[in-house]
C-alpha positions as CSV (number, residue, x, y, z in Angstrom):
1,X,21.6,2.0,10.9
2,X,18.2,2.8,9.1
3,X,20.1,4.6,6.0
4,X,22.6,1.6,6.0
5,X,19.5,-1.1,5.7
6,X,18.0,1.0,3.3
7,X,21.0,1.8,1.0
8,X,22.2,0.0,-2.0
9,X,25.0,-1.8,0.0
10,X,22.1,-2.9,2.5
11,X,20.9,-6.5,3.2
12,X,17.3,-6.1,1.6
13,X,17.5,-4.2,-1.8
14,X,16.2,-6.1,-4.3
15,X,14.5,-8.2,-2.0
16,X,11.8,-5.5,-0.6
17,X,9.4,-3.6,-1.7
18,X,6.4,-1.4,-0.4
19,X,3.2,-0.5,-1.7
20,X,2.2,2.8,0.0
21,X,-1.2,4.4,-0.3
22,X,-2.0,8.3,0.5
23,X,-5.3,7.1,2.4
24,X,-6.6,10.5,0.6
25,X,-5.8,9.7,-2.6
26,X,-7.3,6.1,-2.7
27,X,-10.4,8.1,-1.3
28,X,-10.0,10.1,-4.2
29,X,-10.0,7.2,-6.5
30,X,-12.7,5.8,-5.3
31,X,-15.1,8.4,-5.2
32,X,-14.1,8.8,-9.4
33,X,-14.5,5.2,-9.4
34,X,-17.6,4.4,-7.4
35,X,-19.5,8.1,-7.2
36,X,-17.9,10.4,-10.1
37,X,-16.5,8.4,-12.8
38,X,-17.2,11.9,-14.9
39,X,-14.3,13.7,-12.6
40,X,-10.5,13.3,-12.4
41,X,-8.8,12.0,-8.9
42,X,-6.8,14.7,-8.7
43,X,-9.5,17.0,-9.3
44,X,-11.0,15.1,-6.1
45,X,-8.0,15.2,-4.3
46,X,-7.3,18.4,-4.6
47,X,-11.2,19.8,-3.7
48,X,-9.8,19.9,-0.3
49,X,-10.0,17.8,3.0
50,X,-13.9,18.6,4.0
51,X,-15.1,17.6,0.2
52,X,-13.0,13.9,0.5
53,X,-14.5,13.8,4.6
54,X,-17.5,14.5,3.4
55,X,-17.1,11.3,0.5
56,X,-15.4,9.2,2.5
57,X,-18.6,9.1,5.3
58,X,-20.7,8.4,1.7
59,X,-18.4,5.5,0.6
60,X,-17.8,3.8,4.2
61,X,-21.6,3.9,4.7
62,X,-22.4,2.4,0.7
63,X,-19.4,1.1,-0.3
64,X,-17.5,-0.1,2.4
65,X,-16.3,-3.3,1.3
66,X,-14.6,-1.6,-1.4
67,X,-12.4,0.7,1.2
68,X,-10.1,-2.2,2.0
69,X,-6.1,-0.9,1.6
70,X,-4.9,-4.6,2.0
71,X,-6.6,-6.1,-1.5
72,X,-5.0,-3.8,-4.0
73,X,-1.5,-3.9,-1.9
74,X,-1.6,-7.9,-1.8
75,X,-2.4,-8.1,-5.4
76,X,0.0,-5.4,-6.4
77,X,2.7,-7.8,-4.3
78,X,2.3,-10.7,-6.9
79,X,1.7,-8.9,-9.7
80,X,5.5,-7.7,-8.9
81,X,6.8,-10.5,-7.4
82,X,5.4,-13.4,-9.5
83,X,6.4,-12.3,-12.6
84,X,7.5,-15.9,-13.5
85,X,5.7,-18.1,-11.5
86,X,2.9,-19.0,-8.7
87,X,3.6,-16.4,-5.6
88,X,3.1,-17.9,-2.2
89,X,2.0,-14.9,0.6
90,X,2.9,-15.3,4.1
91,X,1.3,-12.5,5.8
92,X,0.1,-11.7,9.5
93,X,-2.4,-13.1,11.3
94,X,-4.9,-9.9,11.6
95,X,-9.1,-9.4,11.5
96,X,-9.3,-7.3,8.5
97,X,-8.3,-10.1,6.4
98,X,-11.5,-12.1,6.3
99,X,-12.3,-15.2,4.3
100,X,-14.3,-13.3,2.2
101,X,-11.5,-10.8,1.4
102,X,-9.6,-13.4,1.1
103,X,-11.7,-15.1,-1.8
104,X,-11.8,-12.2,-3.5
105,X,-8.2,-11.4,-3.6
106,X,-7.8,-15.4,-4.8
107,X,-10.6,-14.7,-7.4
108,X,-8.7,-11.8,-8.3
109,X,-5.5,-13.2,-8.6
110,X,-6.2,-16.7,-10.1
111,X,-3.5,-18.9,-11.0
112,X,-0.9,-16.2,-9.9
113,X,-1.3,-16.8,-6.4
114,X,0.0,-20.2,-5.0
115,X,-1.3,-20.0,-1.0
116,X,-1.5,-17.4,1.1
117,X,-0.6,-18.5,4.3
118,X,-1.2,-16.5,8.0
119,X,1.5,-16.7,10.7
120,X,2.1,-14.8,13.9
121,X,4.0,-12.3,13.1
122,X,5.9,-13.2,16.2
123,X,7.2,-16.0,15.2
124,X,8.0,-15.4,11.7
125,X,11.4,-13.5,10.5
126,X,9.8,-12.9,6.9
127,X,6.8,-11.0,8.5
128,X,9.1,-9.4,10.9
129,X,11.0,-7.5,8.7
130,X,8.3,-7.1,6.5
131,X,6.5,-5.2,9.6
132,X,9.6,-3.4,10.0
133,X,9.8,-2.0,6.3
134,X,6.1,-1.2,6.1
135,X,6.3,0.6,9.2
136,X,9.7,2.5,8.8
137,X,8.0,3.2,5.2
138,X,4.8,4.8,6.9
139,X,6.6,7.0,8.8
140,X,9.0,9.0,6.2
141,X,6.4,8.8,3.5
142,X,4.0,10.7,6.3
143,X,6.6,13.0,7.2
144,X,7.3,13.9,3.5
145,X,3.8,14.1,3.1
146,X,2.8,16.5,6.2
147,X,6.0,18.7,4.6
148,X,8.7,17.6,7.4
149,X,10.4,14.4,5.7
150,X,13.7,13.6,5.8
151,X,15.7,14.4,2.5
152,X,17.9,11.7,3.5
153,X,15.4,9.5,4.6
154,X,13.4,9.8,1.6
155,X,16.0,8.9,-1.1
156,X,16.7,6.4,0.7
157,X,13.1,5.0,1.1
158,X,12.6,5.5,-3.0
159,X,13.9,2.0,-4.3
160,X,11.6,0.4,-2.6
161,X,8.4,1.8,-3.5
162,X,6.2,0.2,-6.0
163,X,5.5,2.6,-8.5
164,X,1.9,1.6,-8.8
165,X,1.5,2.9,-5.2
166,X,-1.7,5.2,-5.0
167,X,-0.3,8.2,-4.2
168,X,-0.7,11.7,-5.5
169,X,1.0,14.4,-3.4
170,X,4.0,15.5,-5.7
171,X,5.5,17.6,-3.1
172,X,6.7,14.3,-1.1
173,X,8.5,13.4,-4.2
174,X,8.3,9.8,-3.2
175,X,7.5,8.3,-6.5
């Protein structure tokens, strides 16, 4: 059922993307971009997993505000989806999107973004299969990234990721 969704005769190609982000690589990024700005984020990425621990307890503690995966993932979901015109985002009800976060990804976005607009996720078909994407999406891109992913799975999973999706393990092959 999963490979029919997500294949080319499927009900949501075209009509769904996902933005995923290698929470080690974004780390990575921001340490260049906040910390390093001299060094590469691959370089970072690849120092190994105690060097980007040992940077992320830095960055939560001084630049925490700048750790939030929902920003960059919102704003990349206009950019690709308002190409033409105002984008209106209907989005969960959750804590981590605070007014200020908010603000900023308004400020950010400007005139691109119409409304954003929380639901319960519940009660709301949009969000629903939105959820269902983003979490089917989670878990073959972190199979393929712990070196156990699906082949079929994976193929089937590439149309729908953005291509600006912070991710930098080659291996998974999901770019």
């Amino acid at each position: 059922m999963l490979l029919w969704l997500l294949s080319a005769d499927g009900p949501i190609l075209g009509h769904a993307a996902v933005h995923l982000t290698e929470k080690a690589f974004f780390v990575a990024g921001k340490v260049v971009e906040l910390l390093e700005p001299e060094k590469d984020p691959a370089t970072v990425y690849h120092s190994g997993r105690a060097v980007l621990a040992a940077y992320n307890v830095v960055l939560r503690a001084e630049y925490r505000e700048h750790l939030d995966l929902h920003v960059p993932a919102i704003v990349r979901a206009v950019h690709l989806w308002g190409t033409d015109k105002p984008v209106t985002i209907v989005h969960d009800r959750q804590n981590l999107l605070t007014e200020d976060r908010v603000a900023l990804i308004k400020r950010t976005l400007g005139d691109r973004l119409a409304d954003m607009t929380f639901v319960d996720s519940r009660d709301d078909a949009r969000v629903q299969i939105a959820d269902f994407l983003a979490g089917v999406a989670r878990r073959i891109a972190s199979d393929a990234l712990n070196g156990h992913g699906d082949v079929e799975l994976v193929a089937a999973l590439r149309p729908y990721v953005d291509p600006s999706s912070i991710w930098g393990d080659e291996r998974s092959s999901l770019l």
